[in-house]
N, C-alpha and C positions, 0 to 999 in steps of 0.2 A: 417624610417631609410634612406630608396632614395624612389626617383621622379620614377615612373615607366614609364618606356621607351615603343613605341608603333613600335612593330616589321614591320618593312617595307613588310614584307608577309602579313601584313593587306590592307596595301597601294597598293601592287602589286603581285596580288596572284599567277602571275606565277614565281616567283621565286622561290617558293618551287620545281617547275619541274626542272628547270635550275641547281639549284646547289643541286639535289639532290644528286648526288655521293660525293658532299664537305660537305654533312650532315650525311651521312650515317658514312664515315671514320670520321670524328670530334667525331659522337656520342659513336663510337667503342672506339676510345684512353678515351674519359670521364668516359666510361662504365669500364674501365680497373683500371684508376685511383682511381675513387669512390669504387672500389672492395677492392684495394690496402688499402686506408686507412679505411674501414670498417673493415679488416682482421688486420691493425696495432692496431685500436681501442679495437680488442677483445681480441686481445693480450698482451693488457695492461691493459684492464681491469680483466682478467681471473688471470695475475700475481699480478694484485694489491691484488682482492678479497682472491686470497688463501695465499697471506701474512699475510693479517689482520686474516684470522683462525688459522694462525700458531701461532701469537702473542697472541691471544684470550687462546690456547691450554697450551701457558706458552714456547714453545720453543723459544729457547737459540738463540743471534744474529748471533752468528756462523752457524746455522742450516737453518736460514730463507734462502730460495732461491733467492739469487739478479739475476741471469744471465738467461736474456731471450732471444729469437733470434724473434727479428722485422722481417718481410717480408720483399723485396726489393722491388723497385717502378717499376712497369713495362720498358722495354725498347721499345722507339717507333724506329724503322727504317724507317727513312722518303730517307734513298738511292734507296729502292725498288721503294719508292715513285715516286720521281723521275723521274727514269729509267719509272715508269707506264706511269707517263704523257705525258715522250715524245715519247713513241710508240703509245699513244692513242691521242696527239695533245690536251689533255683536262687538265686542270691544275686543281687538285683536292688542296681545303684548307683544310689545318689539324693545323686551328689554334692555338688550345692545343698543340699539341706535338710541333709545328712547336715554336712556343715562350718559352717552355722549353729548347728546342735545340740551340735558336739562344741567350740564355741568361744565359746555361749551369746551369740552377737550380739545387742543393744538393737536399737531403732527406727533411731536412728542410725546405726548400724553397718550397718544392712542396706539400707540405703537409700543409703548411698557406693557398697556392694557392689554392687546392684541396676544402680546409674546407672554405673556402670563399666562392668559386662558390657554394658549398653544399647548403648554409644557404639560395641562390637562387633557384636552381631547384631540388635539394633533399635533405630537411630538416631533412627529415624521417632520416638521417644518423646520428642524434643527439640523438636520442632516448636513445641511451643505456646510453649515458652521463647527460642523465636528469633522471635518475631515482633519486629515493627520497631515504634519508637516512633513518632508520627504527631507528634511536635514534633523532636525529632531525625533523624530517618529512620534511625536505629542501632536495635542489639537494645539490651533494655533492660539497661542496668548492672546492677542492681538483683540480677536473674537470675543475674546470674557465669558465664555459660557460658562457653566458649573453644572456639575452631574452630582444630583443628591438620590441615592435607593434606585440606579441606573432611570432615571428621567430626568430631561434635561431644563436648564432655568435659565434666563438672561440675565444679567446684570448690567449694573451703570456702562460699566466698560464696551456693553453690547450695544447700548446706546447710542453710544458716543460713538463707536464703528459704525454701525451702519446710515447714522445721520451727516457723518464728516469723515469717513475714516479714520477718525480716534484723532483728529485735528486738536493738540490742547488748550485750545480755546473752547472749543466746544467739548472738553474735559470736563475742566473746570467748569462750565456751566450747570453740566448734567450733575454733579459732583453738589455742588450748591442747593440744587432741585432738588435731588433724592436726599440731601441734609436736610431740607425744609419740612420735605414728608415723614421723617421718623422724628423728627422734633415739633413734628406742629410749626414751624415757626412761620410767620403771615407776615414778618416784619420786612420792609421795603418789597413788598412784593403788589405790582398791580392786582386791581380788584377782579379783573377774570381771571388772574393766578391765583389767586386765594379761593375761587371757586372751583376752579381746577383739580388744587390740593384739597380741597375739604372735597369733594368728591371721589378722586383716588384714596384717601384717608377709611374710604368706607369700605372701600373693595380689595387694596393692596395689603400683603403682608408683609414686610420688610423685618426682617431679625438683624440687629446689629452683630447679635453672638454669633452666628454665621460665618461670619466675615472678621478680617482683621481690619479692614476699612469700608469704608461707604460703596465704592465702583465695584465691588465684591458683593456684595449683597445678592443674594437670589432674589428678583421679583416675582414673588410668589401671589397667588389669589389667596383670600379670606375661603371656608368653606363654603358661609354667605351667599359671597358673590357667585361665583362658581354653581350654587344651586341656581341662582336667579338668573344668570345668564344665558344657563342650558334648559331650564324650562319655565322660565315667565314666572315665577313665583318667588311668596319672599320665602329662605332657610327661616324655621323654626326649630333650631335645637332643643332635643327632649333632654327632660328632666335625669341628670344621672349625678356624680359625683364630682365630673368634670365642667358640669354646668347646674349647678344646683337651686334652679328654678325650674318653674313651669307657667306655660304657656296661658293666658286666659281670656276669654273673648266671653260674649253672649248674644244673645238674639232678641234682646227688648233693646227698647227706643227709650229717648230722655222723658216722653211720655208718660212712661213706665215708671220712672223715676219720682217719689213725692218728697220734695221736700223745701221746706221755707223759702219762699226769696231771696232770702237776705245770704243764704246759702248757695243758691244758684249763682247769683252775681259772683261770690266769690271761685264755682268751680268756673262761671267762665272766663277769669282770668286765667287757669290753667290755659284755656282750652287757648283763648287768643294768645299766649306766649308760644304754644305748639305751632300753630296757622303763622305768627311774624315773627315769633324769637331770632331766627335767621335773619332775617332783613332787620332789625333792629340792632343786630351786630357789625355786620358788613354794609349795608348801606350806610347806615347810621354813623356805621363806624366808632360804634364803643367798646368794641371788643378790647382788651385790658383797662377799660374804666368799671366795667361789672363783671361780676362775678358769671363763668359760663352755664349753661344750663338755667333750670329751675326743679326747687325743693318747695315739697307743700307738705304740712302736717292735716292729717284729717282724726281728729277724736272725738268719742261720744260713747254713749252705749253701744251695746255689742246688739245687731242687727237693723240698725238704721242707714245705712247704706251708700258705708265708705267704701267697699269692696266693687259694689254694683258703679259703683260714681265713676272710679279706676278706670271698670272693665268698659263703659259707657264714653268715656275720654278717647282710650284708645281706639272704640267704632266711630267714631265721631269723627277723628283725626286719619284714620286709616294709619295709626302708628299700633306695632303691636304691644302687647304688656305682658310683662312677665313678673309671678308674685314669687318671691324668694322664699325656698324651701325650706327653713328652720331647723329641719330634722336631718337634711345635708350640707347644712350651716355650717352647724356649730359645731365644734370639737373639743373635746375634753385634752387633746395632745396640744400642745405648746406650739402655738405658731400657723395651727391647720387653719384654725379659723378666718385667719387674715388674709392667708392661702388660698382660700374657699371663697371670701369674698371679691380678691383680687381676679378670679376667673368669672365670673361676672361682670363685673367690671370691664373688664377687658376685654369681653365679647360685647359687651354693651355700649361701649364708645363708639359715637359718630355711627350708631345705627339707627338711632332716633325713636329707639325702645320707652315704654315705660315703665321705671321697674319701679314695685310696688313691695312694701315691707309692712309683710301684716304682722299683727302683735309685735309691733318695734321696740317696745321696749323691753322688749327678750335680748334686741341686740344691743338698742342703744341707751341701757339703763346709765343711772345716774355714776359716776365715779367715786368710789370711797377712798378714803386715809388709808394707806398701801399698811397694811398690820402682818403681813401675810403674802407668801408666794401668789398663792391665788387671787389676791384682788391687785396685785401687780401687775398680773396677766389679765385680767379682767379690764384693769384701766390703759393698757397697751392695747386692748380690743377697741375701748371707742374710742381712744384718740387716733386710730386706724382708719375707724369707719369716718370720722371728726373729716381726717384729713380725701378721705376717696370720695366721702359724697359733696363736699365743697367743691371739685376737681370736676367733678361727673359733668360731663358736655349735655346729658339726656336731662327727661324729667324722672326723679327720683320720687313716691309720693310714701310717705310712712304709716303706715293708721295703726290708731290704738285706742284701747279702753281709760286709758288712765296717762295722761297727758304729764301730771305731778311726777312717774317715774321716769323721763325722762332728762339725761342730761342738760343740764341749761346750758352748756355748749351748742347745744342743736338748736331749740330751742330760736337762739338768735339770730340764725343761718338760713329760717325759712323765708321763703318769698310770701309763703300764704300760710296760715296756720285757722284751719277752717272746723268751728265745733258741728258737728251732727247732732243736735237733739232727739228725743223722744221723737214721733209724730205728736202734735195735737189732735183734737177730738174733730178738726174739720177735714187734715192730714188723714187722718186714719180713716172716715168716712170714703173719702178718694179711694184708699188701698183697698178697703173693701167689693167698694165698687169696682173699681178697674179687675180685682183679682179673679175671677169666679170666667170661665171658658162660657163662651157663647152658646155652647151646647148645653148647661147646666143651666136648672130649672129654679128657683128657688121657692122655697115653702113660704104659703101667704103669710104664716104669719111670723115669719123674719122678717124685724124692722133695723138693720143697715145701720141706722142712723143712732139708733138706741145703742146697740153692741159697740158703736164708733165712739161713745162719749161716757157708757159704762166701764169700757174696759182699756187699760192705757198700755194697750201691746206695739211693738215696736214692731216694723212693717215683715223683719222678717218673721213673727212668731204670728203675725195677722197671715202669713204666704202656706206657714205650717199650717194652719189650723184649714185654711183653702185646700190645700192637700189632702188633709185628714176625710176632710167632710168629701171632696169631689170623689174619693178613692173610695168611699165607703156607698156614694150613687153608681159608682160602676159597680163594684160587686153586689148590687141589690139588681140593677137589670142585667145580670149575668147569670142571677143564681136560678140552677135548673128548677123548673115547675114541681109541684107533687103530684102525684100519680091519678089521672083522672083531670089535671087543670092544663089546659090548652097554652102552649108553648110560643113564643113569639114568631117565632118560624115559622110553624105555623100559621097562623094569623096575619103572617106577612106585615105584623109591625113594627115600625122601628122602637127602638129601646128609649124609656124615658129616663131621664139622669135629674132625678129629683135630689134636691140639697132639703135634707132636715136639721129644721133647729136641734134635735136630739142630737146630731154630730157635731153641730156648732159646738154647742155646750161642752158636749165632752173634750173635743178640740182645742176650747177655750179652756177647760181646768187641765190639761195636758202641760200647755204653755205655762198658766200662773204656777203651777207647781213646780215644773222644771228651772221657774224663776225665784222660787224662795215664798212665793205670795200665798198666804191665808185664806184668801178668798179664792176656796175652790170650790167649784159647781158639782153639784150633787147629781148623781144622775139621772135623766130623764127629768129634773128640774126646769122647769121654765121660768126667764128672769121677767118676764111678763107680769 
């Protein structure tokens, strides 16, 4: 039924110390919930069974008992919450309640959700619904349960039992519901239903193929969800052939980041569609007057800092990013590639990912005049990608070196199409500056400002050359003494991490050469 997931406390066993107070309160609201619907289940099964003896006994429809009283669903207070963490400075996750809350689930809702997670980590809650008929020797119909790889699932039909005893009124409701959820569909539907659905959308897996109808369906969890429910965390699936991207964050600040104004403004309109895109849909209420999601094109040379921009959005926004792997793309067999795409996709919907397509125009090059099997299938690839990344609910961002190879179908489909320059000579004075670790010393007579306006490197080949030179101060105060010269250790000094324009230099003709450029520095040259 799923892929089982390999909990990162396998991988790093002290996280169970770390987030033990975000496990304890997660497992308390679970423990509440599972109580809640164990108590609604016997509640309906205690009113179903003494119907059926009443009918058995001959009495009259007037007589039989309809009216029972359901339990209510726990209430979580996540305001105490809160208020705890900021006296205590420690931010406890209460993912359960906390995605209840921020998605305003009904009785209903939480109770598919509930019976989902069950079928994972307490199946045993099934039991009373699997009992056997004693005229058929089967579970009872009635129940809707389904056994997929002997674990048990609920369905529509489980719904509707235990919310009404399969009432077909309240059939048909739930029928309409779980139609809504495997179609998206938000139409006549109040606006905390449409947050309801777009919230279960992120966490439920519903297979139509499953089922010959909708009330059949297993309600199944996402692997997603399922990760984040049972330990406060978001699923980040690794990179393999069933998921062929990989994961990318970093640890500099926009700070960090140099580049133009005029280029800034435009990433922060990413960033403010990330922060309101939502509210601009549903409150707004333009959802089918625009198009969902958002598409940005980023080009320029290759190291000015489309990638870093990406990975900078997604710290920015607490959304994560994933860059598509190319080399578990593409396919040379007929049809894998669209294949290959569609599982991204499809793990990426309504997870509020960003997926990031570097060198795009590997995928999404231009269309030629079909002469040939192969650019038949070439041009069925981006009219593929054409049609998935219009669709895409997330933010999709493409970069590339060379903007002209891409299809002019895309092209006209972006929200934001934003060039990266070079740095200029006041840019690149920045990078320099900011680049060099606080521990690093630099030689007097490096002048900064000169190298920033001499040389038109591009931030990342200014980041290599930092590299080159700082790695070359550590192995000079690492390198042991000679024989008779008194040893740091010794001498109880600390090590100095001197930066010589000698590594500069070399550093810098490292760079121009690897770029094609003439003007390569000679060694131990000074441009002085």
């Amino acid at each position: 039924m799923r892929n089982r997931i390999t909990s990162d406390r396998v991988q790093y066993p002290n996280i169970a110390s770390i987030n033990k107070a975000s496990d304890y309160a997660n497992a308390a609201d679970l423990t509440q919930e599972f109580a809640w619907c164990t108590a609604m289940i016997q509640v309906r099964l205690g009113a179903y069974f003494k119907r059926l003896k009443q009918e058995e006994e001959g009495s009259s429809k007037r007589d039989l008992e309809s009216d029972i009283y359901l339990p209510k669903p726990p209430v979580f207070n996540l305001t105490n919450q809160a208020q705890d963490d900021a006296n205590s400075g420690v931010e406890i996750s209460r993912s359960y309640a906390q995605f209840i809350h921020e998605y305003q689930l009904g009785t209903q809702a939480r109770l598919a959700l509930i019976l989902a997670l069950a079928s994972d980590i307490k199946p045993d809650l099934y039991d009373a619904l699997l009992m056997r008929n004693e005229v058929t020797g089967l579970a009872y119909f009635e129940f809707g349960v389904q056994l997929y790889n002997d674990r048990p699932y609920a369905t529509g039909a489980t719904l509707a039992f235990i919310l009404s005893g399969a009432e077909l009124e309240t059939y048909f409701h739930i029928q309409d519901w779980l139609q809504a959820l495997v179609q998206k569909d938000k139409h006549a539907l109040t606006q905390r239903q449409v947050l309801e659905i777009s919230g279960l959308n992120q966490v439920l897996a519903l297979d139509l193929e499953q089922a010959s109808n909708t009330m059949q369906v297993p309600i199944n969890l996402t692997d997603s969800a399922l990760y984040r429910f049972t330990t406060g965390r978001a699923f980040r699936p690794e990179s393999s052939q069933d998921f062929p991207a990989q994961y990318l964050s970093t640890d500099l600040e926009w700070e960090h980041l140099v580049l133009p104004e005029t280029v800034m403004k435009q990433v922060s309109d990413i960033q403010y569609h990330i922060f309101y895109g939502e509210q601009l849909m549903q409150e707004w209420e333009l959802e089918g007057k625009i198009r969902p999601g958002y598409r940005a094109l980023f080009y320029g040379p290759p190291g000015t800092g489309k990638t870093l921009t990406a990975s900078l959005l997604g710290r920015a926004t607490q959304h994560d990013v994933y860059r598509i792997d190319l080399s578990l793309m593409v396919s040379k067999y007929i049809g894998e590639t669209e294949k290959n795409l569609s599982k991204v996709f499809n793990m990426a919907e309504d997870k509020k990912w960003i997926l990031l397509f570097d060198e795009a125009d590997a995928l999404f090059g231009k269309r030629n005049r079909a002469t040939s099997s192969n650019d038949q299938f070439a041009n069925q690839n981006v009219a593929y990608l054409l049609q998935r990344i219009e669709a895409f609910n997330g933010v999709a961002i493409l970069a590339t070196n060379l903007k002209d190879n891409l299809d002019e179908a895309f092209l006209r489909r972006f929200e934001s199409i934003i060039y990266f320059p070079l740095p200029g000579p006041e840019e690149r004075l920045s990078l320099w500056q900011k680049g060099f670790s606080a521990k690093a010393k630099l030689e007097d007579k490096i002048d900064l400002s000169w190298l920033a306006h001499k040389y038109p490197l591009s931030g990342a080949s200014i980041m290599n050359v930092v590299r080159y030179a700082s790695m070359q101060s550590i192995r000079r105060a690492h390198i042991k003494p000679q024989l008779g010269e008194p040893s740091q250790s010794a001498t109880k000094a600390k090590p100095v991490f001197d930066i010589k324009l000698m590594d500069l230099e070399t550093g810098i003709g490292k760079e121009l050469e690897a770029s094609g450029d003439s003007r390569i520095l000679s060694k131990g040259r000074s441009p002085f």
